[in-house]
C-alpha positions in Angstrom: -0.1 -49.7 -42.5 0.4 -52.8 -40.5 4.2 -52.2 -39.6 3.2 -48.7 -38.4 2.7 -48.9 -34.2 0.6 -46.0 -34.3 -3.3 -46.2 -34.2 -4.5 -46.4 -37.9 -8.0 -46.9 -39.4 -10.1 -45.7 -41.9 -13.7 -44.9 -42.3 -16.1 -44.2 -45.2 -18.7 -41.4 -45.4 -20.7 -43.5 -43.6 -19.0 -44.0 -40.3 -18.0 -47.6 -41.8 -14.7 -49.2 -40.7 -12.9 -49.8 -44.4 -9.6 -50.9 -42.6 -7.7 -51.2 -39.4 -4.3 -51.8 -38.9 -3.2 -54.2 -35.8 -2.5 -51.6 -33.0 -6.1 -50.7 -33.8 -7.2 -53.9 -33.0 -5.6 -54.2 -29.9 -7.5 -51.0 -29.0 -10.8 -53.1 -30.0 -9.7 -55.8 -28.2 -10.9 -58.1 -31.4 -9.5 -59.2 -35.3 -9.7 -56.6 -37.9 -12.7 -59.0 -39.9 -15.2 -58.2 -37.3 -14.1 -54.4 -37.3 -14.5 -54.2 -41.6 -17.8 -53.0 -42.8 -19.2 -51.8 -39.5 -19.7 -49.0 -37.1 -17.1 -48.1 -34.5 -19.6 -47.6 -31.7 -21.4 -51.4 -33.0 -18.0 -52.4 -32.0 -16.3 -50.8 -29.4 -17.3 -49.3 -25.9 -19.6 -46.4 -26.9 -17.5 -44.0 -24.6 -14.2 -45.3 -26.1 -15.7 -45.2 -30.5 -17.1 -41.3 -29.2 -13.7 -40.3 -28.0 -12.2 -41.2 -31.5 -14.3 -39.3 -34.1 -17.6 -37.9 -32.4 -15.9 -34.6 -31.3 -14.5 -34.1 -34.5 -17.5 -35.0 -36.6 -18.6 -31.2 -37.8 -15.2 -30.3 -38.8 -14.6 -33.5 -40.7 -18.0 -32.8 -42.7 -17.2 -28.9 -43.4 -13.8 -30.5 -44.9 -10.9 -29.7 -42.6 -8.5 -32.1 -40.8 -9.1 -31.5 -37.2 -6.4 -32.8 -33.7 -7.8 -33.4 -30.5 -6.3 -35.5 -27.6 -8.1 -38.5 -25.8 -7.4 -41.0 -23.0 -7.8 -44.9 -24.3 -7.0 -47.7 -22.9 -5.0 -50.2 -24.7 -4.1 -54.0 -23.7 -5.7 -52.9 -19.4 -2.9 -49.6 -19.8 -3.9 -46.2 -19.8 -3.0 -43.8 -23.0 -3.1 -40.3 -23.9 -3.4 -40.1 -27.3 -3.2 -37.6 -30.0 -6.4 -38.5 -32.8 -5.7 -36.8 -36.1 -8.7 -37.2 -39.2 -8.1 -36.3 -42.6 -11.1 -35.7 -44.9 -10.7 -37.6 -48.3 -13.2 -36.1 -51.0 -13.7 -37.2 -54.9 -13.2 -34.6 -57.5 -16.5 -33.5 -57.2 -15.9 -32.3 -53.2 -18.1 -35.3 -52.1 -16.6 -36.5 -48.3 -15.3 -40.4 -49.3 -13.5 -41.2 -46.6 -11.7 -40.1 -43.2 -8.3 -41.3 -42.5 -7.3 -41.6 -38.7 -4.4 -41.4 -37.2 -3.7 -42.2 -33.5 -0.6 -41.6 -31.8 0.3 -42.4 -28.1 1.8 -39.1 -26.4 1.8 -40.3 -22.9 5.5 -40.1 -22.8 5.3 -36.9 -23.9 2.2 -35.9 -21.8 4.1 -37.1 -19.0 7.6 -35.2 -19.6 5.2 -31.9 -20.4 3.6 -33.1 -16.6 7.2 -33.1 -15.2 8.7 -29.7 -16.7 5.4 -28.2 -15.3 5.4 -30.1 -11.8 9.7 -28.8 -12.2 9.1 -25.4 -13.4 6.3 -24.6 -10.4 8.5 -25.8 -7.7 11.1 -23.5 -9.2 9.1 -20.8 -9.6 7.8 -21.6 -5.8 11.1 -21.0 -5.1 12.1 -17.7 -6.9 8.9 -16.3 -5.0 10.1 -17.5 -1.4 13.5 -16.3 -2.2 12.2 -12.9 -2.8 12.9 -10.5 -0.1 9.3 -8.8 -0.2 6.4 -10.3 1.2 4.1 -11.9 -1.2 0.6 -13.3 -1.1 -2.0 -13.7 -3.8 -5.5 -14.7 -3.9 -7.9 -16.8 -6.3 -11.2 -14.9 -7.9 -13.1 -16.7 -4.8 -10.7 -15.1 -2.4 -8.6 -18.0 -1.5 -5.4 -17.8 -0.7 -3.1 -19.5 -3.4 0.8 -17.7 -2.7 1.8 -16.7 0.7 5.6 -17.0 0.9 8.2 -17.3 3.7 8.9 -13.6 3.8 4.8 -12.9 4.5 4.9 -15.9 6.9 8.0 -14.1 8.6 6.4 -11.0 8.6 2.7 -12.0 10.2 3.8 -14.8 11.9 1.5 -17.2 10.2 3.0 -20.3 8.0 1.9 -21.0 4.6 0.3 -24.6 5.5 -1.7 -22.6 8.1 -2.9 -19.7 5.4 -3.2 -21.5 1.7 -6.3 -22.3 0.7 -8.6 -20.1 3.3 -10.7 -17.6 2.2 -13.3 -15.4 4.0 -11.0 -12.4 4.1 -8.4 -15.1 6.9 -5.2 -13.1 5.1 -6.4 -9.6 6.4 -6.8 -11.1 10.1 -2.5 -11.1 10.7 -2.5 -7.4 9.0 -5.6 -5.6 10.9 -6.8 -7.9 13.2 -9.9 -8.8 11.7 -11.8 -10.0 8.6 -12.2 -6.8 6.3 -11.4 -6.0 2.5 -7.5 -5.1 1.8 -6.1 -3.2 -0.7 -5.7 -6.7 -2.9 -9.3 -6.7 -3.2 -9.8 -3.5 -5.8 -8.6 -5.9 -7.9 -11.8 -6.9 -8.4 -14.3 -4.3 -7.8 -13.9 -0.8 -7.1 -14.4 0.6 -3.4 -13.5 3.9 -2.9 -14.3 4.1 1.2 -11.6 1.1 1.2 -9.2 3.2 -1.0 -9.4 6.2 1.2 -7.8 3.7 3.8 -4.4 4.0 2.6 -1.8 6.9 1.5 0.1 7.6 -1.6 -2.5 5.9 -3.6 -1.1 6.0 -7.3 -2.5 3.7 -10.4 -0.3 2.6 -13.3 -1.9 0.5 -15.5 -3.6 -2.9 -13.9 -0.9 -1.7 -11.1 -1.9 0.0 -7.9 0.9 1.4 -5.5 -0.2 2.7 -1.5 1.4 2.7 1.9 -0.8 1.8 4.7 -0.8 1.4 8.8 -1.5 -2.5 9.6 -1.6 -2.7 13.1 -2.0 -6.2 13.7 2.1 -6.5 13.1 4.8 -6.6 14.9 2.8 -8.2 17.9 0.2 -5.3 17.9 2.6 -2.4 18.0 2.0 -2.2 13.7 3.6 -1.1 10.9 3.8 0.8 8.1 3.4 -1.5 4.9 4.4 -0.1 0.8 1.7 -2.3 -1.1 2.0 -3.3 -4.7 -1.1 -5.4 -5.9 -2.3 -6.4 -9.5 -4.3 -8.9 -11.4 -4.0 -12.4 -12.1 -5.3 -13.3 -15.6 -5.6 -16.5 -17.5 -4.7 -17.3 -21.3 -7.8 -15.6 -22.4 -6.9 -12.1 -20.2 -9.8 -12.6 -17.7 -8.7 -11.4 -14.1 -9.0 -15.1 -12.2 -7.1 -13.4 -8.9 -4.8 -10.8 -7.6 -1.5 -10.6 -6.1 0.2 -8.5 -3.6 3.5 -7.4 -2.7 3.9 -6.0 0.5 6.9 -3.9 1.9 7.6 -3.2 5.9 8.8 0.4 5.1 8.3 0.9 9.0 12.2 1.5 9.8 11.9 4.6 6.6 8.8 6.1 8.6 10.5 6.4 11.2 13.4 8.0 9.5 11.0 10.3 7.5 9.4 11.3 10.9 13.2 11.8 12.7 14.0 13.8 9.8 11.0 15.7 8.8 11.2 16.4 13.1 14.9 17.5 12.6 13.4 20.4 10.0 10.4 21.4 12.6 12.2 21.4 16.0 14.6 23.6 17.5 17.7 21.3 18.5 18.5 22.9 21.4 14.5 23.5 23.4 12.9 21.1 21.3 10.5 23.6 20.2 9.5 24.4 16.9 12.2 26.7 15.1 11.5 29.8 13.4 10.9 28.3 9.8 8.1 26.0 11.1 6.8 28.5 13.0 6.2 30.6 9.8 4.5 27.5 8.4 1.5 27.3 10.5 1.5 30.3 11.4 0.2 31.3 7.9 -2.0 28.8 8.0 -3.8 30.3 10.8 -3.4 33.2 9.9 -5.1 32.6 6.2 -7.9 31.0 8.9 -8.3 34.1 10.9 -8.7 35.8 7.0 -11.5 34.0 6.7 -13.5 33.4 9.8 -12.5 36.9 11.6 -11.8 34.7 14.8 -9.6 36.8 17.2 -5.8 35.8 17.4 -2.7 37.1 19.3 0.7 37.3 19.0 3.5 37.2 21.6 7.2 38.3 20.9 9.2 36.9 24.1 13.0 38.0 25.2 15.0 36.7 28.3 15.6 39.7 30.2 20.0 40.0 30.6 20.3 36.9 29.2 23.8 38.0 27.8 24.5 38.4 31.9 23.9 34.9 32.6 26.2 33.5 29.7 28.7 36.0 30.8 28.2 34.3 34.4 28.0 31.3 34.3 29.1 30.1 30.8 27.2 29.1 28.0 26.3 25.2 29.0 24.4 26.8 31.9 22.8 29.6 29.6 21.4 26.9 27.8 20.3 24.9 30.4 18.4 28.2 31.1 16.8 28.4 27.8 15.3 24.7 28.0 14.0 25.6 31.5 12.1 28.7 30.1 11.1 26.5 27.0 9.7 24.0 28.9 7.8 26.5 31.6 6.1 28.5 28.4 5.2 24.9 26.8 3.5 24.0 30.3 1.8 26.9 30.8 -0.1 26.8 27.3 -2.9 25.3 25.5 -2.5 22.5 23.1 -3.7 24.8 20.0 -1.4 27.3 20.9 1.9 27.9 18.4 5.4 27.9 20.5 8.6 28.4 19.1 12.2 29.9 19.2 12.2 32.9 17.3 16.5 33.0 17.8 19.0 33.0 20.5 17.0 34.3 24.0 14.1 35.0 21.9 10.6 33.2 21.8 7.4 34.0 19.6 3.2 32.1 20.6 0.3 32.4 18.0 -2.5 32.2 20.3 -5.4 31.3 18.0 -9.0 32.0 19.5 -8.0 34.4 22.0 -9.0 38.1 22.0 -7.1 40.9 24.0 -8.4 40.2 27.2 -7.4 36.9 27.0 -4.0 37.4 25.9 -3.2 39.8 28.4 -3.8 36.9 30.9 -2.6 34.1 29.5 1.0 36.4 28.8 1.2 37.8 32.4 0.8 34.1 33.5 3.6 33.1 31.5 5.4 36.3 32.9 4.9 34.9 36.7 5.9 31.1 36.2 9.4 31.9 34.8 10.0 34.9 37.0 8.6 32.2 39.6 11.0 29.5 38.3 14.3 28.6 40.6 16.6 26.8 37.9 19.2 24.6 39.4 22.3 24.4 37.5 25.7 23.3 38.5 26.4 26.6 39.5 23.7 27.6 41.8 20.1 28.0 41.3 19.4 30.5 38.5 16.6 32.8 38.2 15.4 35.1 35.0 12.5 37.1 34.2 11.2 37.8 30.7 9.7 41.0 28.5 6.8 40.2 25.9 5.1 42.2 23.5 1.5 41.1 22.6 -0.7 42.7 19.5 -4.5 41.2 19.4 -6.5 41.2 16.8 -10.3 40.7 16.3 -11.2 42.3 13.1 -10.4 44.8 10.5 -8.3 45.7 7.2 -6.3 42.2 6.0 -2.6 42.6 7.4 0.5 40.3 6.3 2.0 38.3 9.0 5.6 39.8 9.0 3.4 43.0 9.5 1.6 41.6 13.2 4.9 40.0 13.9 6.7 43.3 13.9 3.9 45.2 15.7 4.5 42.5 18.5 7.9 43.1 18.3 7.7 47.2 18.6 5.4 45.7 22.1 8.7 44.0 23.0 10.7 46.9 22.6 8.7 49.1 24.6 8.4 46.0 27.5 12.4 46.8 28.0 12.7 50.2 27.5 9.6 50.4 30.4 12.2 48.4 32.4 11.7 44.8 31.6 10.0 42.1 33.4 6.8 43.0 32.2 4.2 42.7 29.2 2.9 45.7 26.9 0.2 44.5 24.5 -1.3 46.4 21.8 -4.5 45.9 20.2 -4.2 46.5 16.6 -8.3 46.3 15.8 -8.8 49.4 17.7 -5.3 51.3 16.4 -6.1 50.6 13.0 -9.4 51.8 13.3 -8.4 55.2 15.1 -5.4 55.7 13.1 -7.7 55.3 9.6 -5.0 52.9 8.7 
């Protein structure tokens, strides 16, 4: 026992010192005489005899052989050591004696300390190498992660966000201290959920897009958020983390695209597909409130002429102009499109036959009206609608209305063009018994 470096005593039932080795005595600072026979804690500091045995004290009594680790000091230096006691019991169970065992791990302790101290600055790292903003929070809503790519992104350096709370990381998003998607984390909020698009849960993992518009120097951004919980050895949520996205460049792709299946290429209007699209939609609305609504077929009178004339670039040319007149001379609510070729169609929701037949002779008079230069001279056109108006009565499909107006158009040109014939398909149906 003396030869062994290691910490080494023994103890009877009692608590009485039976033996020490000397590295024990140079932990009591005195010879191993005075040490035999007596209490730790009549001989050593109180705090340092408590931190050998005391916490160990009910295990040692039910029988097992228990580990914990300690701080002592030992000739003025520091130690971490690791205290092992085993029970020692007569062949009738009766506790004897305790053999202890203490062993100096502050080498150990210390390389542990530097793998830890190496292993967070690599994993500090990995998470500012990542190309996604990332920022995480404590449970008191502190920020503890915010990596280059978030600094890039809001402008804000890490030494200037870690360790503020108070809601400080929404302030570069939105411009002000308010809850963030990071926060349902911890509690449930559906008001703040509503907030942002896409919403989808997987797990502990919640997925949205949302408009912050405190980026990009106030103009904002579209963000893809990923957030989930932080949880310690025992599984208890003690933060959250957030992964943020600037998917702005993609919306704006999504919106050029999504624009390239609404819009006409040529006028800019909405093309005949689109058209169909909400015009069911208000249509379905007129099914169900029995508000009035109109519909307007619209052809360029000799519009063949004018290509034959002056060539197609200035027939098109011709057909934004006319475009742009009907646009300006209707109401937002109001449905515009190109039907095909010279042809327009307008849902006019709201608007009874009185008001149709206005609002179509108006548009009638501003392109008739219109001098359109071109390189070839100024160009003028007229234009022949067909209107059918409809208040209330039997349900009628769309395509149905759209080809009354279109029998309205026919009967505009046959009459000699330039003109508008309307019919009101309340009253027909009702005096045809239709």
């Amino acid at each position: 026992m003396d030869a062994i470096g290691d910490l080494v005593w023994l103890q009877d039932a009692r608590g009485l010192c039976l033996d020490a080795n000397p590295a024990f005595e140079r932990l009591a600072q005195t010879e191993r005489s005075r040490l035999l026979g007596r209490r730790l804690e009549d001989v050593l500091d109180p705090g340092v005899a408590g931190n050998l045995w005391q916490p160990d004290w009910p295990a040692l009594q039910g029988g097992r052989a228990c580990t914990h680790e300690t701080w002592l000091t030992i000739e003025d230096v520091p130690r971490l050591c690791e205290i092992t006691h085993i029970p020692q019991r007569d062949s009738a169970g009766t506790l004897v004696q305790i053999q202890s065992l203490g062993r100096d791990i502050t080498q150990r302790h210390q390389r542990i300390e530097q793998s830890l101290r190496d292993s967070q600055r690599q994993l500090a790292d990995v998470i500012d190498f990542l190309p996604d903003a990332l920022l995480a929070i404590d449970r008191d809503k502190r920020v503890i992660i915010w990596n280059k790519a978030v600094a890039k992104l809001t402008g804000i350096p890490p030494e200037a966000m870690l360790g503020r709370g108070d809601y400080a990381y929404t302030v570069p998003f939105y411009g002000e201290r308010r809850p963030q998607l990071m926060d349902l984390v911890f509690q449930s909020d559906t008001d703040l959920e509503r907030r942002y698009a896409h919403v989808t849960r997987e797990g502990d993992t919640l997925t949205a897009e949302g408009f912050c518009n405190a980026l990009h120097d106030g103009h904002g951004a579209w963000i893809l958020a990923r957030v989930a919980p932080l949880r310690d050895a025992a599984g208890q949520v003690v933060g959250a983390m957030e992964i943020i996205r600037d998917i702005t460049d993609s919306k704006r792709l999504e919106e050029d695209l999504r624009q390239l299946t609404r819009l006409d290429p040529l006028t800019q209007l909405f093309n005949r597909r689109y058209f169909f699209t909400l015009a069911e939609q208000e249509y379905q609305r007129f099914l169900r409130y029995h508000h009035p609504m109109a519909l307007c077929m619209i052809d360029i009178d000799h519009f063949k002429s004018v290509n034959d004339r002056y060539g197609h670039l200035v027939g098109d040319t011709v057909l934004c102009i006319v475009a742009q007149t009907l646009h300006d001379n209707l109401r937002q609510v109001d449905i515009l499109a190109r039907y095909g070729g010279e042809e327009f169609v307008i849902l006019l929701p709201e608007t009874d036959l009185q008001t149709a037949c206005a609002s179509t002779e108006r548009l009638r008079v501003a392109v008739a009206e219109r001098r359109i230069e071109t390189p070839s001279g100024p160009v003028s056109v007229t234009l022949s609608l067909g209107v059918v108006a409809i208040a209330d009565g039997p349900a009628m499909t769309l395509e149905r209305l759209l080809d009354a107006a279109d029998q309205m158009l026919y009967r505009a040109k046959q009459a000699g063009r330039n003109r508008v014939e309307i019919w009101d398909l309340g009253r027909s149906m009702e005096s045809d018994g239709d």
